[in-house]
C-alpha positions as CSV (number, residue, x, y, z in Angstrom):
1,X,0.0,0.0,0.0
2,X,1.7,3.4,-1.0
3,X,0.3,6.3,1.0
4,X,1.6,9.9,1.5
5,X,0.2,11.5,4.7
6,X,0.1,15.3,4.4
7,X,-0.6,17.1,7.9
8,X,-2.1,20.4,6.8
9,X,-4.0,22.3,9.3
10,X,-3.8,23.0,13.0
11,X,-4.6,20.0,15.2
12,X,-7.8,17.9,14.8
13,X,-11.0,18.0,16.4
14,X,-12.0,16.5,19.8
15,X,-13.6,13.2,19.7
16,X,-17.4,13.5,19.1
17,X,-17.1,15.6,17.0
18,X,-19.1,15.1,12.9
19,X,-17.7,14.9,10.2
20,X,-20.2,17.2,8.1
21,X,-22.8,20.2,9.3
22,X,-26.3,19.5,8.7
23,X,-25.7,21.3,5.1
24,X,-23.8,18.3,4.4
25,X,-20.4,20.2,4.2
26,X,-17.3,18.7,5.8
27,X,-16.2,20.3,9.0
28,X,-12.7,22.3,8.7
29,X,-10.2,19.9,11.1
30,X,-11.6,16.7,9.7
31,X,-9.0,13.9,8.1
32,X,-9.4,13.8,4.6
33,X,-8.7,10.1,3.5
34,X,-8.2,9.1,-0.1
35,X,-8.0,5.8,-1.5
36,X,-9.8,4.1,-4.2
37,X,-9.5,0.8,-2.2
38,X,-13.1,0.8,-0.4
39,X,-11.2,-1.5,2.3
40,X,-8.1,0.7,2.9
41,X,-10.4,3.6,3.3
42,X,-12.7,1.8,5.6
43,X,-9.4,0.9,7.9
44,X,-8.1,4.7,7.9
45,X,-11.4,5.8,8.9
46,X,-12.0,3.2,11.7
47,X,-8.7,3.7,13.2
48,X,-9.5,7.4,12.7
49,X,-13.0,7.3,14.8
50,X,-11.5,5.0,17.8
51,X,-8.8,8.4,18.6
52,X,-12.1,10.6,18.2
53,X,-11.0,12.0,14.3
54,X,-13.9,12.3,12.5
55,X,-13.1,12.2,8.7
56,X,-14.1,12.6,5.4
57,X,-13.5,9.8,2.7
58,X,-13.0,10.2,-1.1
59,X,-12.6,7.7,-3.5
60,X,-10.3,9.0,-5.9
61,X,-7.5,12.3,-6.3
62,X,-10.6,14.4,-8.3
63,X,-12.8,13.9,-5.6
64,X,-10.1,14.2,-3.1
65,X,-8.8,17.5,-4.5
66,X,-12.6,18.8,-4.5
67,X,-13.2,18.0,-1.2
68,X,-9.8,19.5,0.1
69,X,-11.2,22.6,-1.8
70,X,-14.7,22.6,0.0
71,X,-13.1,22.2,3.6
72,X,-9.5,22.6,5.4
73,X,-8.7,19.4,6.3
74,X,-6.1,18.7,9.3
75,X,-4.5,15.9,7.7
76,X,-4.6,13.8,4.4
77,X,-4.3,10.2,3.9
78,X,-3.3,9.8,0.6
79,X,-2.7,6.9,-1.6
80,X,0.2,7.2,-4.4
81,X,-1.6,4.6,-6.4
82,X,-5.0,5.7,-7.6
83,X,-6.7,5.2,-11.5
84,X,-7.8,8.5,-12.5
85,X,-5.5,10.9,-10.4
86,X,-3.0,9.4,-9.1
87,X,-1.5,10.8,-5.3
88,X,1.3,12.0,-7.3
89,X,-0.7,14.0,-9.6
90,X,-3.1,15.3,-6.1
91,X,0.0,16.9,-4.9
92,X,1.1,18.8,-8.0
């Protein structure tokens, strides 16, 4: 599994917190995860929820880079190997 983990923002929100306001727009401090691996995603945001992260998941660099756009994540899980947009391609 190639990832990149970018830490962005100031530190992360306290557990219990959501991951989206009722509009349905992420919340700035959230993890951003992308992978196009439904599993890995699924892992990251587990692990993320049991330290109190909440996070946002997007399945592929577009969607990832839209997202990241939309919101100011704290940190982004990112994997290298993506069809589409490759991680690679997200950070340039």
């Amino acid at each position: 599994l190639g990832a990149v983990v970018l830490a962005v923002g100031g530190g992360v929100r306290a557990a219990g917190a959501v991951s989206a306001e009722p509009s349905g727009k992420p919340i700035d401090g959230a993890a951003l995860v992308v992978d196009d691996d439904p599993a890995a995603r699924e892992m990251v945001i587990r692990a993320l929820a049991q330290e109190g992260v909440p996070a946002v998941a997007a399945a592929d660099g577009e969607e990832g880079l839209r997202l990241a756009r939309a919101f100011t994540p704290s940190v982004v899980f990112l994997d290298v190997i993506m069809p589409k947009m490759d991680g690679w391609a997200v950070l340039t």
